[in-house]
Legacy VTK file of the C-alpha trace (Angstrom):
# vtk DataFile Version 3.0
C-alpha trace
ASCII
DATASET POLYDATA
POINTS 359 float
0.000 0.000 0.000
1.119 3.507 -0.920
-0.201 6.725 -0.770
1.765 8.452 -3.544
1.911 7.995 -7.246
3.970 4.989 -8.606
5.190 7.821 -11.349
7.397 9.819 -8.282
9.443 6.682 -7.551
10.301 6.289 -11.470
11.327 10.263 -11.160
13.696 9.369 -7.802
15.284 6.362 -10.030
16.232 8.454 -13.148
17.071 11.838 -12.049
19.761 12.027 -9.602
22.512 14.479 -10.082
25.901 13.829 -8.714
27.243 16.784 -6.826
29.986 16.873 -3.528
30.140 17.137 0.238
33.593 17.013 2.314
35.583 17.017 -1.765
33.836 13.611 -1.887
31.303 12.935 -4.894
27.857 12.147 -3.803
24.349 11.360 -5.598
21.500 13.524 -4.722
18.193 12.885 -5.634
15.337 15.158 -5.895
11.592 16.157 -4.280
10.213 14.598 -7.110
7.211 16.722 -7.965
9.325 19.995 -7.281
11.782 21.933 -8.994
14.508 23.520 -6.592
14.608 23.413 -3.046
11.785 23.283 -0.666
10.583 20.647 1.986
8.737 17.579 0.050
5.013 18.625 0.158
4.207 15.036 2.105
7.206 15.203 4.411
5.760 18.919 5.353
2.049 17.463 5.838
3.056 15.016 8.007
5.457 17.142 9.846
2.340 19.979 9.602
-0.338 17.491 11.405
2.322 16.642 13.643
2.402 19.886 15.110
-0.689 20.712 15.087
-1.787 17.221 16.896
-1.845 18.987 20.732
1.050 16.943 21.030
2.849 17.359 24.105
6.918 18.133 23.779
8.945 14.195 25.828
9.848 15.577 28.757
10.484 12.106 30.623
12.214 9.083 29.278
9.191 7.296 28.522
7.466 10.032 27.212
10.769 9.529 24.582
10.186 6.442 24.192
6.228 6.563 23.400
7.235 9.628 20.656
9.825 7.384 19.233
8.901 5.308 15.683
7.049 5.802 12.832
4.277 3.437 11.963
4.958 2.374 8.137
2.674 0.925 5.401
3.515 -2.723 4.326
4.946 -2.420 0.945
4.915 -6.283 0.644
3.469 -8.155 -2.526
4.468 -10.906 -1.383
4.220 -13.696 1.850
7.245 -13.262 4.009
7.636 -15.477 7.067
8.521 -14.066 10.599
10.222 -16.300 13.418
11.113 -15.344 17.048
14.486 -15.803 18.211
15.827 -15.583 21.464
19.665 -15.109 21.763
21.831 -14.903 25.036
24.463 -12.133 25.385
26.440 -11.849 28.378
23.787 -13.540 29.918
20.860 -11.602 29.168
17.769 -12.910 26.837
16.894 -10.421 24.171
14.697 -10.688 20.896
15.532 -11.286 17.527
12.958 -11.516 14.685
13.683 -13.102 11.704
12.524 -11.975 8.027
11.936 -14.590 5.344
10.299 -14.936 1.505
7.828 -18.065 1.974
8.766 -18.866 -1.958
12.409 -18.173 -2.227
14.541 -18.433 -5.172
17.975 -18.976 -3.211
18.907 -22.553 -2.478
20.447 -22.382 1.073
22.338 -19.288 -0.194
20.939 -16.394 0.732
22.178 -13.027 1.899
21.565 -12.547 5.118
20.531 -8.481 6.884
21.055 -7.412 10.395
19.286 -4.258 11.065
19.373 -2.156 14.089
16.866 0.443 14.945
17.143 4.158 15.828
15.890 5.519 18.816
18.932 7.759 20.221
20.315 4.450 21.963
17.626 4.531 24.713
14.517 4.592 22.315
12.560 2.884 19.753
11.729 -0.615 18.668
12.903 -3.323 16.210
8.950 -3.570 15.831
8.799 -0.317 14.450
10.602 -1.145 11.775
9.173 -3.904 10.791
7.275 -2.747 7.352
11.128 -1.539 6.571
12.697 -4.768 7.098
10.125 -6.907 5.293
10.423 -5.072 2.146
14.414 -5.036 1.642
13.497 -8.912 2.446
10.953 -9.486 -0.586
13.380 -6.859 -2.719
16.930 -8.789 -2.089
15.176 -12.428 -1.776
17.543 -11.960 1.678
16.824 -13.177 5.259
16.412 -10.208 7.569
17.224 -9.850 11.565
15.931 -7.103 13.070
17.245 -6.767 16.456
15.502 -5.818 19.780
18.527 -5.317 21.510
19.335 -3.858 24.612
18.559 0.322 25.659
20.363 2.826 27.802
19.987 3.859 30.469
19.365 0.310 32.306
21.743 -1.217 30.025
24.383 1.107 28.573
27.311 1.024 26.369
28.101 -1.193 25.609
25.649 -3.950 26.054
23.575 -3.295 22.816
26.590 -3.166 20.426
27.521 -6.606 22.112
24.055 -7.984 21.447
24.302 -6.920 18.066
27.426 -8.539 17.739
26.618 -11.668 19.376
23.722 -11.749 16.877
25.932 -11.518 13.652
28.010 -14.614 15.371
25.016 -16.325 15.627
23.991 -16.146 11.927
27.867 -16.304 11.048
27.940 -19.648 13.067
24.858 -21.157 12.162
24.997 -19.937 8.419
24.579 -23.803 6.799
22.004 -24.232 9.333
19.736 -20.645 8.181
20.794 -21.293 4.289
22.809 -18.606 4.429
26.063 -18.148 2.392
27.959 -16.817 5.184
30.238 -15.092 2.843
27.245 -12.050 1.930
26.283 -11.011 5.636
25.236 -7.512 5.906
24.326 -5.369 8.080
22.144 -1.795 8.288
20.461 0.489 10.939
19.198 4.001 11.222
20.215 7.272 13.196
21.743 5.490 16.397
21.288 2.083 14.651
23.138 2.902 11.905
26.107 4.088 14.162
25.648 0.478 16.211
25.778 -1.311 12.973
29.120 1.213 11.725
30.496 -0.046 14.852
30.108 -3.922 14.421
31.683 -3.651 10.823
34.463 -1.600 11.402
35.757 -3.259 14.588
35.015 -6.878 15.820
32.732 -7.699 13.019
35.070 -6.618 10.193
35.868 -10.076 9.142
32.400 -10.989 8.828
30.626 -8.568 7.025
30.134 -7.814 3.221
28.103 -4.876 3.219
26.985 -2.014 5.269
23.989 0.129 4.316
23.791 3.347 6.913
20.388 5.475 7.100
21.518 9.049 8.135
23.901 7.569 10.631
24.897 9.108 14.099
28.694 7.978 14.100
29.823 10.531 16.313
28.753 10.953 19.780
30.298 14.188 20.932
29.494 17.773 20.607
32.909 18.845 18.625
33.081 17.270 15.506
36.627 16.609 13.243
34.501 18.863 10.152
33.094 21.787 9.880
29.242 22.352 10.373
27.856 25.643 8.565
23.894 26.002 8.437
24.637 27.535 5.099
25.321 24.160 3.763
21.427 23.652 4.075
19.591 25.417 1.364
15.878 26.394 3.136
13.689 28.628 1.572
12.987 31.543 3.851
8.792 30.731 4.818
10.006 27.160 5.665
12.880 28.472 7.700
10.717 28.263 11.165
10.078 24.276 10.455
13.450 23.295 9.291
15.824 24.948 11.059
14.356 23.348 14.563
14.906 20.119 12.978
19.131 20.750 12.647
19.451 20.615 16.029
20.456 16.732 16.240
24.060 16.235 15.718
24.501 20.139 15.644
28.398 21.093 16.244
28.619 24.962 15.292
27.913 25.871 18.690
24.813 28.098 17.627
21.908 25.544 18.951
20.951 23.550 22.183
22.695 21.239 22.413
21.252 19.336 25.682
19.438 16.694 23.970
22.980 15.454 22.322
24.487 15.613 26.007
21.501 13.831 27.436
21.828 11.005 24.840
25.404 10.630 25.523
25.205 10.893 29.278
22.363 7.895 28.749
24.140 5.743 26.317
27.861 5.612 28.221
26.225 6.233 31.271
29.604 7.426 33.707
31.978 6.724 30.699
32.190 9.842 28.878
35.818 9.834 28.180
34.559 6.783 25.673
32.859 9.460 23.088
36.161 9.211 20.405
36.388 5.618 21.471
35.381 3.926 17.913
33.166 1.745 19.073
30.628 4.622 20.346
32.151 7.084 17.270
33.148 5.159 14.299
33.948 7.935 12.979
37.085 7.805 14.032
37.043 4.045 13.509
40.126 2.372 11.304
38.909 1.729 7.659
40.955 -0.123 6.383
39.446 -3.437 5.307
35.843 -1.588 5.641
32.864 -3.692 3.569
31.350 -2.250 0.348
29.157 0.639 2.031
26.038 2.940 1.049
25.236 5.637 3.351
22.176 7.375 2.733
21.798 11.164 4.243
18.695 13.517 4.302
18.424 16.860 3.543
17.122 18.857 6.220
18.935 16.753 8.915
21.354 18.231 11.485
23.242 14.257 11.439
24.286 14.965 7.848
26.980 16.629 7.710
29.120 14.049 9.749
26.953 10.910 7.594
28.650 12.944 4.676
32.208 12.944 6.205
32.014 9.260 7.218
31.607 8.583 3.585
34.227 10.693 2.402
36.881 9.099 5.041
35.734 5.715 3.909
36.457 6.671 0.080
39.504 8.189 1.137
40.605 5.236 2.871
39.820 2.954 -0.779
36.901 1.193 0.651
34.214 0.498 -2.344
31.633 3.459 -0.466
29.033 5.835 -1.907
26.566 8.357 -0.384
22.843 9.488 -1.186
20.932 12.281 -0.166
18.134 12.924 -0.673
16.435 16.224 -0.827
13.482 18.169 0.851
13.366 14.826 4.038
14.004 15.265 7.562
15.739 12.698 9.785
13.973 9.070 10.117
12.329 9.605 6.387
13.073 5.933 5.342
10.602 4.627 8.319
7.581 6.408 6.805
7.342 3.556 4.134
3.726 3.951 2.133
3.794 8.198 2.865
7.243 9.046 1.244
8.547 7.896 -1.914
12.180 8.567 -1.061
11.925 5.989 1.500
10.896 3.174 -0.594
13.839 4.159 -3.268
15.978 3.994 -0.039
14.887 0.712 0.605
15.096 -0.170 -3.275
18.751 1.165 -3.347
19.676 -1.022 -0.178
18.086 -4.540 -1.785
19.674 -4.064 -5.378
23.408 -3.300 -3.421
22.385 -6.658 -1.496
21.622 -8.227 -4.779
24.351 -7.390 -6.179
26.772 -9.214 -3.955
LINES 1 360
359 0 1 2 3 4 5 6 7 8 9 10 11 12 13 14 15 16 17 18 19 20 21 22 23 24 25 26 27 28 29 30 31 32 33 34 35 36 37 38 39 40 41 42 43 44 45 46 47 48 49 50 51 52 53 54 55 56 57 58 59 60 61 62 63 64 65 66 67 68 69 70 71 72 73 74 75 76 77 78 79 80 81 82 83 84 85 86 87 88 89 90 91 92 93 94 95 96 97 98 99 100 101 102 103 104 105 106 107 108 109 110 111 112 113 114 115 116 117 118 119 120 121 122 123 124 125 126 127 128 129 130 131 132 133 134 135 136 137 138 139 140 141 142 143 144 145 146 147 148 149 150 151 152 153 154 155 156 157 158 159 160 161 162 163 164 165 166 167 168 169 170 171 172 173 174 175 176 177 178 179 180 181 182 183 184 185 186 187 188 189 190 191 192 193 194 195 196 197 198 199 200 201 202 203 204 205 206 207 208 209 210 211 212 213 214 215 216 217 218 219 220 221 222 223 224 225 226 227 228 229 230 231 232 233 234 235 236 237 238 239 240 241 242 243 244 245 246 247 248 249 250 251 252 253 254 255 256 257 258 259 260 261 262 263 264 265 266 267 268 269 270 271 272 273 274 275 276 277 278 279 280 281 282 283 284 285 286 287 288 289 290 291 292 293 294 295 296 297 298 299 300 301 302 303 304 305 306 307 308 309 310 311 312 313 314 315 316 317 318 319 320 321 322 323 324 325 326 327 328 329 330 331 332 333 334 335 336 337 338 339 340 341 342 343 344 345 346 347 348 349 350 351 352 353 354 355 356 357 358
């Protein structure tokens, strides 16, 4: 189910323009049904009824938690089977659900695709994401674990990355087992996800992972950032200024915004160890490269997170790993999880399933 014309996702295929961000090439594509630059006229409805919903601004951690996630259309055309798992890490029980095509064409081959949810590492639900999951599944004829793995504050840094990483030894282990070729294992996230997932490739995971697709990753956890961050860089027409610009603030280093959310998270997510915010494993941005997987990292537009998405990108380039970037225009942060409202988040999707496929 969709709620946009089939037409806008054949415009987002065919008319991306390749342009640059940190002297490293990147593909942007367009609102679809507008020339130039302005917020996508169904990412500004939704944002619109949003506000105008007599919603009332978190204030507590669960009132965080309750505002966190998206709920998606299915996309699906086709049946896709969904298992339970529960895996042990460290001791601790947590939730895995697994993604599979009922008819698949692979023959105990196929790819397999951790994903790890957003939710500013205290937030947010692998059943949120759910719709997203299923659909790179049916697209990339690829088994799918989405993990529910553990939240700050009552478990911190870094019990979730080691969930996620006892889950990718799980399927790397039991590969034969899943009919998986353990040789295309992959793995994906969003926002605080996607940094979770940059983490497991790029340190104790390296060795096992093909691919890495990264939705407008947070891979740097501090409030000083190794790049520059210049509002100018986002191009806002002036009568959208008052519902963009309050939407920068995540991930904001120029020292011009307020910047206690970003403290918060980190406070929550390393709980007393703040010294660990350049540690790699909590900022891969300053993670070693070398040896990275074949990477995609997709960025939005009116996002204060994409400026250091961007950089990632261009250090992996610069470091020779096979690595491109996306961004596309007139979005806010967490686009891809309105699957069936935007059509930039089922070309997201699309993008993520043919790099799969093409392993």
């Amino acid at each position: 189910m969709i709620n946009y014309s089939k037409d806008l996702l054949k415009i987002l295929q065919e008319n991306s323009v390749i342009s640059e961000s940190f002297g490293s090439e990147i593909t942007l594509k367009p609102v679809p049904d507008i020339e130039g630059t302005a917020l996508d006229p169904r990412e500004k409805a939704l944002y619109l009824r949003h506000l105008n919903s007599n919603h009332r601004p978190a204030q507590t951690l669960q009132d965080h938690r309750d505002d966190t996630g998206f709920p998606g259309l299915n996309l699906n055309t086709k049946t896709i089977l969904t298992d339970k798992l529960t895996l042990n890490c460290d001791g601790y029980d947590f939730t895995v659900w697994e993604y599979r095509l009922r008819r698949t064409k692979r023959q105990g081959d196929a790819p397999a695709l951790l994903y790890i949810h957003g939710g500013s590492f205290f937030a947010g639900s692998a059943q949120y994401m759910e719709n997203l999951c299923k659909y790179i599944c049916e697209e990339a004829d690829c088994v799918v674990y989405n993990i529910e793995y553990s939240l700050a504050p009552e478990r911190p840094f870094p019990k979730g990355l080691n969930d996620c990483l006892c889950t990718l030894n799980f399927v790397y282990e039991n590969a034969e087992a899943l009919g998986i070729d353990k040789n295309k294992i992959c793995i994906s996230g969003d926002s605080a996800g996607a940094g979770i997932a940059a983490a497991t490739a790029l340190n104790k995971g390296k060795d096992k992972i093909r691919y890495m697709a990264l939705l407008y990753p947070c891979v740097l956890l501090d409030t000083e950032a190794p790049f520059e961050w210049k509002e100018e860089d986002f191009a806002i027409n002036e009568d959208e200024k008052s519902l963009v610009i309050p939407r920068l603030s995540l991930g904001r280093t120029d020292g011009k915004a307020d910047m206690t959310f970003m403290t918060t998270i980190g406070h929550m997510y390393l709980s007393t160890a703040g010294d660990l915010r350049h540690d790699p494993q909590v900022s891969p941005i300053y993670a070693d490269f070398t040896g990275a997987p074949k990477t995609t990292v997709i960025t939005a537009d009116y996002d204060g997170l994409r400026p250091q998405g961007e950089y990632f990108c261009a250090k992996l380039r610069e470091s020779g790993a096979d690595a491109r970037c996306i961004r596309y225009r007139g979005v806010f942060h967490a686009f891809a999880e309105k699957t069936g409202y935007l059509p930039q988040a089922q070309d997201a999707l699309y993008e993520i399933a043919k790099d799969i496929n093409s392993l």
